[in-house]
C-alpha positions in Angstrom: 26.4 41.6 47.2 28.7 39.6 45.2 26.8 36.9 45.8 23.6 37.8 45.0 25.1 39.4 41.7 26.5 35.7 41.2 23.1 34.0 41.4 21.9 36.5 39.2 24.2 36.1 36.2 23.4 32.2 37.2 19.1 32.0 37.5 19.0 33.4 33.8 20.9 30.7 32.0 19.4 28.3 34.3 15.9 29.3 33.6 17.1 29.2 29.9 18.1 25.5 30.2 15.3 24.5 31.7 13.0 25.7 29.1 14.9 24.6 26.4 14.8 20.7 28.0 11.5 21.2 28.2 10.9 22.1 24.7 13.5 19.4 23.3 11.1 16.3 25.2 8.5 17.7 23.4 10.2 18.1 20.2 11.2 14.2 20.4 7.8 13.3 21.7 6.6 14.7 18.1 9.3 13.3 16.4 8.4 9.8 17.7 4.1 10.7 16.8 5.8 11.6 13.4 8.0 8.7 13.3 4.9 6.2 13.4 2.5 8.0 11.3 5.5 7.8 8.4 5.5 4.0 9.6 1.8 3.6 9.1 2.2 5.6 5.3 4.7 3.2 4.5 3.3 0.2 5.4 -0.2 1.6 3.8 1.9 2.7 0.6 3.1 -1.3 0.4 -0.4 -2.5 0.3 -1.2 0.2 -2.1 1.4 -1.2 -4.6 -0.5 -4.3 -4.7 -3.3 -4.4 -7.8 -5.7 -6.7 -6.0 -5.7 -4.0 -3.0 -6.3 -1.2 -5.4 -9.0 -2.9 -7.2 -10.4 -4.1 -3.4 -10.2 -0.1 -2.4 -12.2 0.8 -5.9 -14.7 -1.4 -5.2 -15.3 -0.9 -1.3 -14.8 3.3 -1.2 -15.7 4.4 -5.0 -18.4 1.1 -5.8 -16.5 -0.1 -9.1 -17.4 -3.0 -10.6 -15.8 -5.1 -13.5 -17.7 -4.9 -16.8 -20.2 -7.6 -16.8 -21.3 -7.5 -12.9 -24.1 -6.7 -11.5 -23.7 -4.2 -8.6 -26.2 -4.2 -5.7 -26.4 -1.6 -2.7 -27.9 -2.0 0.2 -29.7 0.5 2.3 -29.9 -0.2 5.6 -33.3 1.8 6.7 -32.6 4.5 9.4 -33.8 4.3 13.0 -37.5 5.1 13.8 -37.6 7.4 16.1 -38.8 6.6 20.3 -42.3 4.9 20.6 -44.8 7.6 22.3 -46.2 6.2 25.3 -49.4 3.9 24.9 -51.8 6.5 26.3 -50.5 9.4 24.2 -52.3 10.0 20.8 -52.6 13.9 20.4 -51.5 14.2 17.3 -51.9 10.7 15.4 -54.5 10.0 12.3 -56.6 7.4 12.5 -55.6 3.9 10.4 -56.2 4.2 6.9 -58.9 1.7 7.0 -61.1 3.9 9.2 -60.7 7.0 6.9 -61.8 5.1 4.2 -64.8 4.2 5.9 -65.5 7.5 6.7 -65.2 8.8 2.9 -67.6 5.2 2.4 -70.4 6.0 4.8 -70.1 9.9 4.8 -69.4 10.3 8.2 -66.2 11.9 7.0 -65.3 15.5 7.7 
């Protein structure tokens, strides 16, 4: 009985030490995430003190340009969407060439 009472008063702070090493490798494992994120800040706060950078970061995220330039953008034109197979023309129009000679010759709808 003694004993048991023994591993009793034991298996609580036990259990209690165990969790708390758990939760103290994952406090330093965020400590160390946190550690190189402020690294990465610092070294981005560096490059930020620099004027050309800024004036590189106006010009490539906001599109500022110096007074006298001429600014140009370039749209890239989107994807057309998948080719229908060869066979498959349910819902196409006909080229514009044959409407207009159906409006020409009255054979139009």
């Amino acid at each position: 009985m003694v004993v048991c009472a023994m591993a009793l008063s034991v298996s609580v702070p036990l259990r209690t030490y165990l969790s708390q090493g758990e939760e103290l490798s994952a406090r330093q494992q965020q400590q160390e995430q946190l550690s190189a994120q402020v690294e990465e800040l610092e070294q981005r706060k560096k490059k930020l003190s620099d004027p050309a950078q800024v004036e590189a970061e106006a010009r490539k995220r906001l599109g500022y340009v110096r007074p006298g330039e001429t600014p140009y953008i370039v749209q890239v034109p989107e994807q057309q969407p998948a080719q229908r197979p060869a066979g498959d023309h349910s819902d196409e129009q006909p080229p514009w060439y044959e409407e207009l000679w159906k409006s020409l010759t009255g054979n139009g709808s």
